[in-house]
C-alpha positions in Angstrom: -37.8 -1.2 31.9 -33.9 -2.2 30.6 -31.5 0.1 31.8 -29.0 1.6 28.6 -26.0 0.1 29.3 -23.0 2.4 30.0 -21.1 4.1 27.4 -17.2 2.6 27.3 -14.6 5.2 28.7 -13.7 7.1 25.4 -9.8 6.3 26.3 -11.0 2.5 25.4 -11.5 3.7 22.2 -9.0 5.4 21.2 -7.0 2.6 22.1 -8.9 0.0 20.0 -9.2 2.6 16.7 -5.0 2.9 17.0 -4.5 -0.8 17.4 -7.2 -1.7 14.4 -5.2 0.7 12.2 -1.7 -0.1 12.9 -2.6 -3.9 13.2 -0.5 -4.6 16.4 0.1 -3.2 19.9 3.7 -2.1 19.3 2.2 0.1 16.6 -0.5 1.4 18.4 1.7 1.9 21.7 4.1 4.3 19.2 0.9 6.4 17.9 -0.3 6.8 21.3 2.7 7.2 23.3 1.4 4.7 26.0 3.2 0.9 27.3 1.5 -2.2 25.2 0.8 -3.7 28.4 -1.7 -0.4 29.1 -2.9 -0.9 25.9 -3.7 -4.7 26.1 -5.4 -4.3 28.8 -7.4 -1.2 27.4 -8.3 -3.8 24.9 -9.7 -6.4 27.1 -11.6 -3.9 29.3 -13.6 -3.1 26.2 -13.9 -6.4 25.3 -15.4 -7.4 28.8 -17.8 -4.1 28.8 -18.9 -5.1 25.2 -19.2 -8.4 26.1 -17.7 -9.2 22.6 -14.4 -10.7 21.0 -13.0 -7.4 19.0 -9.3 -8.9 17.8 -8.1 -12.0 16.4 -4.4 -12.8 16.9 -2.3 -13.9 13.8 1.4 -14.1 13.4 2.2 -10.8 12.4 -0.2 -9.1 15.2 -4.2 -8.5 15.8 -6.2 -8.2 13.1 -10.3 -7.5 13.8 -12.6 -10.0 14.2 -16.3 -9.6 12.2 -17.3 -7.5 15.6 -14.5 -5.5 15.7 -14.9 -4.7 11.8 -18.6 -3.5 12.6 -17.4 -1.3 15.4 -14.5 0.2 13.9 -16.0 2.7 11.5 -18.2 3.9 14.7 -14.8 4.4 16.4 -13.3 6.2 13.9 -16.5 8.6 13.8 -16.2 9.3 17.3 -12.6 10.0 17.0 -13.7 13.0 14.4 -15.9 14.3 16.5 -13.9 14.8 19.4 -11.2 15.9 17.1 -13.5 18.5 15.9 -14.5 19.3 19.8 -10.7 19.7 20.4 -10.2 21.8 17.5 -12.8 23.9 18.2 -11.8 24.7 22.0 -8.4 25.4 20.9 -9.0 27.9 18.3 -10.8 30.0 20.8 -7.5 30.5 22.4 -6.4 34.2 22.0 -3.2 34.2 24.0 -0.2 35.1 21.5 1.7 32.4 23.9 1.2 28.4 24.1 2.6 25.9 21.4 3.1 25.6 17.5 3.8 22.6 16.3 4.7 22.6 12.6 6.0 19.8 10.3 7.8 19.8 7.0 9.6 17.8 5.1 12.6 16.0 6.4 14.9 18.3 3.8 12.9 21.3 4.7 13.1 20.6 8.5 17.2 20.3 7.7 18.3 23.1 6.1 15.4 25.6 5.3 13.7 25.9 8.6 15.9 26.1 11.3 17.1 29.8 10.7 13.2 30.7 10.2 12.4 29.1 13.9 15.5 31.0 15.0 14.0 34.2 14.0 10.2 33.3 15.6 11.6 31.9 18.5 13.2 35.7 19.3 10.3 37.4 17.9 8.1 35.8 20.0 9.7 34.1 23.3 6.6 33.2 24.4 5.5 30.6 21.5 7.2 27.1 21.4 7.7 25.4 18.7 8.2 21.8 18.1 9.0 20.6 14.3 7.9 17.1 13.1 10.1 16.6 10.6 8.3 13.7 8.0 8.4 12.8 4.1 4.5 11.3 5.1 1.6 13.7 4.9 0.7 15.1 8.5 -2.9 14.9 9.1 -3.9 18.7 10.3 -7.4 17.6 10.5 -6.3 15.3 13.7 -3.9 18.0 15.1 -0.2 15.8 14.2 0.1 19.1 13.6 -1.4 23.2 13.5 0.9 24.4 10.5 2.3 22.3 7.7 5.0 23.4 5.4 4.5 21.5 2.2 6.3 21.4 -1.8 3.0 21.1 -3.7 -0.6 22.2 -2.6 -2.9 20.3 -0.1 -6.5 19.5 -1.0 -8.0 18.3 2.2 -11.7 19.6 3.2 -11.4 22.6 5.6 -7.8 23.0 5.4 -6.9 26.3 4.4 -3.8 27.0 2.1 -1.1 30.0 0.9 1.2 30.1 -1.5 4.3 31.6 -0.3 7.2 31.5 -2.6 8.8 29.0 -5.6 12.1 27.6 -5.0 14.6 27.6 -7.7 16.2 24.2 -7.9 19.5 24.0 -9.7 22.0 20.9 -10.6 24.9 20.5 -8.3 28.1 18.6 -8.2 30.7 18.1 -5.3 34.1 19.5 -6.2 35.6 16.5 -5.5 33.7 14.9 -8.0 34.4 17.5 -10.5 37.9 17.2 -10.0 37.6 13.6 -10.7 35.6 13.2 -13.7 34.9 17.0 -15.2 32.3 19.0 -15.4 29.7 18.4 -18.2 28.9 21.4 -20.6 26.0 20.1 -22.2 22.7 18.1 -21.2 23.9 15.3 -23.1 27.4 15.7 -22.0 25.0 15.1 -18.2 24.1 11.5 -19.3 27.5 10.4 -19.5 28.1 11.0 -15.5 27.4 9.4 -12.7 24.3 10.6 -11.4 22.1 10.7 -8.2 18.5 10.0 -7.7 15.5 8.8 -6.1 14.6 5.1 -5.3 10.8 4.8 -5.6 10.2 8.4 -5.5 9.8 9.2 -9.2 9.9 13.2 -9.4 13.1 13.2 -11.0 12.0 10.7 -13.4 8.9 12.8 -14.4 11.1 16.4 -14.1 13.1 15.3 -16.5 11.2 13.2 -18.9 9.3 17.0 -19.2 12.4 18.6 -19.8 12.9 16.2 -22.9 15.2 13.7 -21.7 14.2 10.2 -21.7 15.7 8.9 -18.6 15.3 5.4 -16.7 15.8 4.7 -12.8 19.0 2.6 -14.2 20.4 5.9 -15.6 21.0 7.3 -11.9 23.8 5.0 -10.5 23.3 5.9 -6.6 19.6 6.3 -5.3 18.0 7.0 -1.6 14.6 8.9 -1.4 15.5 10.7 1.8 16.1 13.9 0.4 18.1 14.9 3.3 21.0 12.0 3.2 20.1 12.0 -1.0 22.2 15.6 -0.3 24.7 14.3 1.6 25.4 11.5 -1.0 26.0 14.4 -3.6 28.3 16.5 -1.2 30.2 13.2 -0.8 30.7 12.8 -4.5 28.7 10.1 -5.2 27.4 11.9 -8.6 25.8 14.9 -10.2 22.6 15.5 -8.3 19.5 18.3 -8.0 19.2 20.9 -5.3 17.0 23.9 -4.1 19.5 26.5 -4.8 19.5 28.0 -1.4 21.2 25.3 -0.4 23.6 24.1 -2.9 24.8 28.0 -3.7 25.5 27.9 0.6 27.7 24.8 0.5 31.8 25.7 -0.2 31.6 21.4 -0.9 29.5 21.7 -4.0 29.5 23.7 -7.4 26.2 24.6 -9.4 26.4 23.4 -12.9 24.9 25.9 -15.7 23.6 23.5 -18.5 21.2 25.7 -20.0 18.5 23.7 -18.2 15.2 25.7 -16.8 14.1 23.0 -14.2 10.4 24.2 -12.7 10.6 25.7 -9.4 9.7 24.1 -6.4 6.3 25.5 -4.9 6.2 26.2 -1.5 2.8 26.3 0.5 1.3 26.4 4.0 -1.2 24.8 5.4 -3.7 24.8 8.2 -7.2 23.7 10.0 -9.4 26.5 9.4 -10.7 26.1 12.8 -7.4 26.8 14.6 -6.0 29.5 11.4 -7.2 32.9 13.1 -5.4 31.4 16.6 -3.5 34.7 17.9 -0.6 32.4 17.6 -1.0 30.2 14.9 -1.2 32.9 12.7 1.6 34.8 14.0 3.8 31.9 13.6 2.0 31.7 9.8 2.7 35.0 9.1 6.8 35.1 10.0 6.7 31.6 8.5 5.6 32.7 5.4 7.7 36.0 5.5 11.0 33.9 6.3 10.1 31.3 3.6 9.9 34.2 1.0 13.5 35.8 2.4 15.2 32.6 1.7 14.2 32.2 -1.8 17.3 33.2 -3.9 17.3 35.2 -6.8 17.7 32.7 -10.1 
């Protein structure tokens, strides 16, 4: 009677699903937070218990050979499943200590969160906190993070949401600029400024083609699609930009123009696994999360 050969170390795996999805060692060594050389040899060790070839080397890394494309899918279903597992084991926590991690976007994690964190952080000593700030969509269904602070709603499977507040966005210029070239009166009088916008990111684009205006990406003369240093490049003077008004009304550098101009708010939402919601202190950290969001939404 043939013995069932031995299951590969699950480590093995998770090694081969991260460099099958990031095409390369180096980008599987970043995901995991492990050396290349650990990973390479994580590679072969499967290789030798499989008793198959699972990568092909090309010049720009590994790409998967016909075994390691039949295999991969598996992998990737055990990696939910002891996602799930983990998941599950940590919601049961009921300790209102331990760590939140929460990300936003790289604006958000700028200039609307830190004062929030301030105020959890001495509310609740016990809780740490670590912030991913990224423009990319977290995956809360693979714990990147427990709480995601996002502008528009998720619609992931077994995610649960909550609207919290609607940021007024406003149009802002830098004094300096002002001083320079005037301020503009009119939202025609607008289209004959410099103005700021986004590179590939096209919500300006659609914002205002709503509001009536038929605007190209050659209309905005300086462009960047980190919202953080697109900021920065309007505090500078580079042009007349967009804002949440929080933050432009906050900055002595900067002036708000009144156009006559309703631009739609900005919807703010929160996010989370429903498995790890009702943690003591996830949804502490939720609940002064959401009540700090709402606190710093200023009156139009």
């Amino acid at each position: 009677m043939s013995q069932t050969p031995p299951l590969p170390d699950w480590s093995l795996i998770q090694s081969f699903l991260a460099v099958a999805e990031t095409g390369s060692l180096s980008g599987a060594a970043r995901r995991l937070n492990r050396s290349q050389p650990t990973l390479g040899r994580h590679i072969q060790s499967l290789e030798q218990d499989l008793g198959s070839q699972l990568f092909e080397r090309h010049a720009r890394g590994l790409r998967l050979s016909a075994d390691g494309t039949r295999l991969l899918p598996m992998a990737q279903q055990m990696n939910a499943q002891m996602n799930a597992i983990a998941l599950n084991v940590a919601g049961q926590s009921q300790q209102l200590q331990g760590t939140v991690r929460i990300t936003a976007s790289v604006f958000a994690s700028h200039y609307l969160l830190p004062p929030i964190l301030a105020h959890i952080r001495k509310e609740e000593p016990l809780i740490e906190l670590e912030l991913a700030p990224s423009d990319s969509s977290e995956n809360l269904l693979f714990r990147a993070a427990d709480i995601a602070v996002r502008m528009y709603r998720p619609s992931q499977l077994d995610i649960v949401t909550r609207h919290v507040c609607d940021l007024p966005l406003g149009i802002f210029a830098a004094q300096s600029y002002l001083s320079r070239r005037g301020s503009p009166n009119t939202p025609d009088q607008l289209r004959e400024h410099d103005l700021v916008g986004y590179d590939s990111n096209e919500l300006i684009l659609h914002t205002t083609r709503s509001l009536g205006w038929s605007m190209e990406r050659s209309n905005f003369a300086t462009r960047c699609d980190n919202q953080a240093t697109y900021w920065q490049l309007v505090r500078a003077g580079c042009g007349i930009g967009f804002s949440q008004c929080n933050v432009g009304r906050a900055d002595p550098l900067v002036k708000e123009l009144d156009l006559g101009i309703e631009i739609p708010p900005l919807p703010v939402w929160l996010a989370a696994h429903q498995a790890m919601r009702q943690t003591p202190r996830i949804a502490r950290v939720w609940s002064l999360l959401a009540k700090g969001l709402q606190q710093a939404t200023p009156l139009p």
